[in-house]
C-alpha positions as CSV (number, residue, x, y, z in Angstrom):
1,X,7.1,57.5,-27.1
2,X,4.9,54.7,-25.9
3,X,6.6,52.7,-22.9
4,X,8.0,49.7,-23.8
5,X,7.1,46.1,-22.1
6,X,10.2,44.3,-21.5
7,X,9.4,40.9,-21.2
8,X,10.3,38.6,-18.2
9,X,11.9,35.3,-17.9
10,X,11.7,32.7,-15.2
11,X,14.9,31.8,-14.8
12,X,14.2,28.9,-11.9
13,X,11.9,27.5,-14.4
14,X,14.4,25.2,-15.9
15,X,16.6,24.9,-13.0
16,X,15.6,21.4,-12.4
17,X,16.4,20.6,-16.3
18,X,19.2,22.0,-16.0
19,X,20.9,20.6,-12.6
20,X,20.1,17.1,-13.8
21,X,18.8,14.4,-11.9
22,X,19.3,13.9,-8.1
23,X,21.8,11.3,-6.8
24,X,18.8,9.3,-5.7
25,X,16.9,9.4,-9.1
26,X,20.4,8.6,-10.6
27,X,20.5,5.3,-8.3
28,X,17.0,4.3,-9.2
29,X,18.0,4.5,-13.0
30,X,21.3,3.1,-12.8
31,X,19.9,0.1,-10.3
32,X,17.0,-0.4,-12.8
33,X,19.4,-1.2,-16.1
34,X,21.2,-3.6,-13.8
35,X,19.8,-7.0,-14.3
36,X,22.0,-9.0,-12.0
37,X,21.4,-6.1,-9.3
38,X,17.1,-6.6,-10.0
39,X,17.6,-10.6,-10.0
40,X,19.4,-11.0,-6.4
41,X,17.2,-8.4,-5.3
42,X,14.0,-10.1,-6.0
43,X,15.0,-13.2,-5.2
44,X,16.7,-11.8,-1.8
45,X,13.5,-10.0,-1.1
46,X,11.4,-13.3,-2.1
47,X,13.4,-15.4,0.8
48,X,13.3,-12.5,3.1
49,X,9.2,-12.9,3.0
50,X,9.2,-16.3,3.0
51,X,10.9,-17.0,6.0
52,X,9.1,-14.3,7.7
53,X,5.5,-14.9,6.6
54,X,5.6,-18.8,5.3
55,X,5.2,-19.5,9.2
56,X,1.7,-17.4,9.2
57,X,1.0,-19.4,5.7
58,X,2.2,-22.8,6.5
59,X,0.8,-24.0,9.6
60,X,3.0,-26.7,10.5
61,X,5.6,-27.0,13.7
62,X,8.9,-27.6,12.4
63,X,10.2,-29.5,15.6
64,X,7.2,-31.6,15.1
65,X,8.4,-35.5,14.7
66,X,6.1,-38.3,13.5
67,X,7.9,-41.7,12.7
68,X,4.8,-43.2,10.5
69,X,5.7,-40.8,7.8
70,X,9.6,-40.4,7.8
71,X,11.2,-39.8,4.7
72,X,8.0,-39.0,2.4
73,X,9.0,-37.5,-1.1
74,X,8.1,-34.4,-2.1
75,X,4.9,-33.5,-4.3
76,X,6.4,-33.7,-7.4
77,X,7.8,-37.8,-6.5
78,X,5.8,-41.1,-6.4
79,X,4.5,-41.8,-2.6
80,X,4.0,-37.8,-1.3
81,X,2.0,-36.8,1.0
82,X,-0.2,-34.0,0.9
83,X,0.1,-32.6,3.9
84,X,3.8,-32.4,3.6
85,X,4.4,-30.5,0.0
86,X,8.4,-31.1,0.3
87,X,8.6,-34.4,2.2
88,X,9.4,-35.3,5.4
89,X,12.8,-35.9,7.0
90,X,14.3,-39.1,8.6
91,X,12.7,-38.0,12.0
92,X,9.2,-37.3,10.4
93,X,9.8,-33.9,10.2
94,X,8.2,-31.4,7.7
95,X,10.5,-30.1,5.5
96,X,8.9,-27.1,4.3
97,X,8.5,-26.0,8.0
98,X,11.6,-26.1,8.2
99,X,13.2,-25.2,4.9
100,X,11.0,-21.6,6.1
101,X,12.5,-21.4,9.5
102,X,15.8,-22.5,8.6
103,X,15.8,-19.5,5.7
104,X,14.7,-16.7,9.0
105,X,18.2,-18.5,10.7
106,X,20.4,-18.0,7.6
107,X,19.5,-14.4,7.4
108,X,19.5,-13.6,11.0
109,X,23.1,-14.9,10.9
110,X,24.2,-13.3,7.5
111,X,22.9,-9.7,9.0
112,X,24.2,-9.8,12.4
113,X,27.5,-11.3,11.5
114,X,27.7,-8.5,8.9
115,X,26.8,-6.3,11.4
116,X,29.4,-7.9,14.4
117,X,32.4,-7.7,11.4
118,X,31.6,-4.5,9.8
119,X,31.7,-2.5,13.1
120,X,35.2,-4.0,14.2
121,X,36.5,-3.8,10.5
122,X,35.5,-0.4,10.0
123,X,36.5,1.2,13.0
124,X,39.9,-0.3,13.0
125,X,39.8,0.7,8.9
126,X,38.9,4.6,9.0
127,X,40.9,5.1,12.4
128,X,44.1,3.8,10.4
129,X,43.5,5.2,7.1
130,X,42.8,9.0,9.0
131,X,45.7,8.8,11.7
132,X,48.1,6.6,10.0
133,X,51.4,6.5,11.4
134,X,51.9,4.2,14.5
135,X,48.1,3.6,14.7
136,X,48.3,2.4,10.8
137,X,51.2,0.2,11.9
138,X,49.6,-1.5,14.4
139,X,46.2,-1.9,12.7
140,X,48.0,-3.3,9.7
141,X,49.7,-5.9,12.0
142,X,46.4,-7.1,13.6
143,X,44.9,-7.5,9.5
144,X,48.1,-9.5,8.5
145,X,48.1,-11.5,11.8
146,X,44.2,-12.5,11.1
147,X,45.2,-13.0,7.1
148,X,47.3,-15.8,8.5
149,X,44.7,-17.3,10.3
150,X,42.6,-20.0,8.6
151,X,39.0,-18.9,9.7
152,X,37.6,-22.2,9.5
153,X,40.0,-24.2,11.9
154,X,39.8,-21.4,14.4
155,X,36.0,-21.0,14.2
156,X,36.3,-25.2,14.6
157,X,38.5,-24.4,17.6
158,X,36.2,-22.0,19.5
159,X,33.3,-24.2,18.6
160,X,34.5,-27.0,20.2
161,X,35.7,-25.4,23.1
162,X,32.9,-23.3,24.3
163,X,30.0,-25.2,22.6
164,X,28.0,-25.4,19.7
165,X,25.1,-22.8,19.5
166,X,23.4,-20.3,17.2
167,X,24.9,-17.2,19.4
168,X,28.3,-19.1,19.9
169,X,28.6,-19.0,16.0
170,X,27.4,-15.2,15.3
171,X,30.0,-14.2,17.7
172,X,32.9,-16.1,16.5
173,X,32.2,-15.4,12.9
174,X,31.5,-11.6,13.8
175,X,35.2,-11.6,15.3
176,X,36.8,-13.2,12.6
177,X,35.5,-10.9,9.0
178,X,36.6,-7.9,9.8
179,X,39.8,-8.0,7.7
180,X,38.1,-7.1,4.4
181,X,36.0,-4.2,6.1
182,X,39.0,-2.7,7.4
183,X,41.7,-2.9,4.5
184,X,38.6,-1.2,2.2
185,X,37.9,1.5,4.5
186,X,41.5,2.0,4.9
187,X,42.1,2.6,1.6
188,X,39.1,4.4,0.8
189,X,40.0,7.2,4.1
190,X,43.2,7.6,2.7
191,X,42.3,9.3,-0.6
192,X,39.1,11.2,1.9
193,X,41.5,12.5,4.2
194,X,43.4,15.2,1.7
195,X,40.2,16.1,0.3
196,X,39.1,20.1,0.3
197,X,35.8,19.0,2.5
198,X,37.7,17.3,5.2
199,X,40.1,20.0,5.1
200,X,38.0,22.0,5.4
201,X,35.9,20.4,8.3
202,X,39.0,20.1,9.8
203,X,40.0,24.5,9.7
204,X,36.8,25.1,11.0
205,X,37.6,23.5,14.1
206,X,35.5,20.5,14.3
207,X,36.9,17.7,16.5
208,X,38.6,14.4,14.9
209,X,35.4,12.9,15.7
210,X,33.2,14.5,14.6
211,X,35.1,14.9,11.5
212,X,35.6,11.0,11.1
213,X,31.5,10.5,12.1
214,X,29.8,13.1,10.2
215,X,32.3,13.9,7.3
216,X,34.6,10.8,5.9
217,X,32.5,8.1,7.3
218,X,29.3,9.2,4.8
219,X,31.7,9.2,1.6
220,X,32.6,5.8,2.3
221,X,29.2,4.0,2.6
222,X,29.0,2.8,-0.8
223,X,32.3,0.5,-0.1
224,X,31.2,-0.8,3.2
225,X,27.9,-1.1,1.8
226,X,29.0,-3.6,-1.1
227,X,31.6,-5.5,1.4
228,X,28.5,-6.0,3.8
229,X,26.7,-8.2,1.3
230,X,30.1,-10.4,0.4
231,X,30.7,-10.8,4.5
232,X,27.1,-11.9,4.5
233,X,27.4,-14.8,1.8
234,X,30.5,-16.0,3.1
235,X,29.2,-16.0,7.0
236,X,26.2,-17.9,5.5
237,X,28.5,-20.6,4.0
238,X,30.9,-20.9,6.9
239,X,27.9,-21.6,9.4
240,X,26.2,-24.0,6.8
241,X,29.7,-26.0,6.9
242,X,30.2,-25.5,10.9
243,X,26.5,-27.4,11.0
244,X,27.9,-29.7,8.6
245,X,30.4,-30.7,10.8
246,X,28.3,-30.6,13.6
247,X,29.4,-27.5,15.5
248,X,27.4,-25.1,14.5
249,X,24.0,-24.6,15.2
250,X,22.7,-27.3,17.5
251,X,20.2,-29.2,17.0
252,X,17.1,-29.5,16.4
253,X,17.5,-26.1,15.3
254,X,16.7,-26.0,11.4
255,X,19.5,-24.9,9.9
256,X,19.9,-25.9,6.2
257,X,23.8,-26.9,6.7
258,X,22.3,-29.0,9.8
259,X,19.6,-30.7,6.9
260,X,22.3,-31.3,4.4
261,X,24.3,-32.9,7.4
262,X,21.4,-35.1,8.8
263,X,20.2,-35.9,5.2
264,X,24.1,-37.4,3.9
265,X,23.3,-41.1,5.0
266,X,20.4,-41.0,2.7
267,X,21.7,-39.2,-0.2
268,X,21.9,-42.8,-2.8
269,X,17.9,-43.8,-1.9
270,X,16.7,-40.1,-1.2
271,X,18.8,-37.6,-2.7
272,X,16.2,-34.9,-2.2
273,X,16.5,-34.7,1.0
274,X,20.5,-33.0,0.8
275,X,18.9,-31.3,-2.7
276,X,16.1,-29.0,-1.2
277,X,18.5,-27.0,1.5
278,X,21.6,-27.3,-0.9
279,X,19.4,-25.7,-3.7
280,X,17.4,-22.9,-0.8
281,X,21.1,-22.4,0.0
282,X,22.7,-21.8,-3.0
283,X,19.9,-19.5,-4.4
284,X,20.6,-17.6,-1.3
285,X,24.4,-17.2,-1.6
286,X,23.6,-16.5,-5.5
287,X,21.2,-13.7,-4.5
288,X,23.6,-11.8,-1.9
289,X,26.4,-12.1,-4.4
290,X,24.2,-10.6,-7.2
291,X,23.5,-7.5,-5.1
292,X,26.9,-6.7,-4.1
293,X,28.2,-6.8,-7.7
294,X,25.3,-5.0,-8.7
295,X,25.6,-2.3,-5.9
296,X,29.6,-2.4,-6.8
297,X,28.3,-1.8,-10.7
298,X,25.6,1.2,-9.8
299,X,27.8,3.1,-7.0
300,X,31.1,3.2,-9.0
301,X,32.4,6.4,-9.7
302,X,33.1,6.2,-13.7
303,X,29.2,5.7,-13.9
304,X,27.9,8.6,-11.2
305,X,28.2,11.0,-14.1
């Protein structure tokens, strides 16, 4: 009997097909069919380069004052000049120049007040929600006391105090949005903390740190992620009123809540000049908000699967 040729199969051809799509292909495709998610991320990106690289395009010192040609509209108004495509302030001041510049300060304070916030919030957060007891009391107590705090009047407070100034304001709105990082990661370490993994991290004798750091704090990114991006609107907004006031960032710094403040005794003959940073501000706000919600949309569990 002749022998026979049993045929072979590659079995790991399809194993790909099979397993599906990776977690970071799944992102991408989710993130994609997201249109609020692609709009605040192009138009966050689009700021992002503009206050970084307009300064390389537009050569123009924003500090730079020239009386002859205060107030000039912008180019799309009777009476512009040129040389100054938005106008010019009440001091002579480009306003381009310093819509760009002022755009690089609203982001530097947006990230590192994020940044000051999220590391208070989500320490005190996962260190509750893992330990509870006692240590869940007393972090609870802190969150409720700062709840009853009005962050505005205390950041007013501090302001006045110690003294207006860009660092002054990163530091006192750092210390004063954690609440919402910590009550998310909180709840979010709760449900971790009786899962199989971190039991089982746990039984194989690793230390509570190391647990916390290299096990529960990874499964909560997505949260803290998507609470980062609300933090940073809201700092952005509560520094753009502290200039307002006139205690935030000093002057002649160009921040945009600084231009809507200098710009309020013109705003019947020259309305533009409150316009252009209200509108570079709100576009702004709108753009953070729109990632968050979109982030929030892509990273939530009913749609992972």
């Amino acid at each position: 009997m002749a022998d026979r040729v049993i045929p072979t199969v590659k079995v790991d051809a399809g194993l790909n097909d099979i397993a599906g799509p990776t977690p970071l292909q799944l992102f991408a495709h989710r993130s994609l069919r997201n249109p609020g998610l692609l709009l605040g991320t192009g138009f966050l990106l689009a700021i992002a380069a503009i206050s970084f690289l307009g300064p390389l395009v537009f050569d123009l010192d924003p500090y730079g004052q020239n009386l002859l040609k205060r107030l000039k509209p912008p180019f799309w108004m009777a009476g512009s000049d040129p040389a100054h495509l938005l106008g010019t302030d009440h001091l002579g001041r480009d306003y381009l120049s310093r819509l760009v510049h002022g755009a690089r300060i609203s982001l530097s304070i947006g990230f590192l007040v994020a940044a000051v916030s999220g590391a208070i919030g989500v320490t005190l957060g996962i260190v509750a929600g893992y330990f509870r007891g006692s240590i869940d009391a007393a972090v609870m107590f802190f969150v409720t006391a700062r709840l009853a705090t009005p962050i505005i009047l205390v950041a007013l407070a501090v302001v006045a105090v110690v003294g207006s100034s860009l660092q002054t304001v990163i530091l006192v709105l750092g210390l004063l949005l954690w609440d919402r990082y910590a009550l998310v990661t909180r709840s979010v370490t709760l449900q971790l903390r009786e899962q199989e993994f971190v039991i089982a991290a746990r039984a194989a004798g690793f230390s509570q740190a190391r647990v916390l750091l290299f096990t529960v704090l990874p499964n909560i990114a997505n949260p803290i992620i998507v609470v980062a991006t609300l933090e940073m609107a809201q700092a952005i907004l509560l520094e753009a009123a502290l200039s307002f006031l006139g205690l935030g960032v000093e002057a002649p710094l160009p921040s945009w809540g600084l231009m809507v403040s200098e710009g309020k005794e013109y705003l019947l003959f020259d309305p533009w000049v409150i316009a252009i940073p209200g509108i570079a501000l709100l576009l702004l706000v709108l753009s953070i908000n729109l990632v968050g919600d979109g982030l929030r949309d892509v990273t939530a569990p009913e749609g992972r699967t």
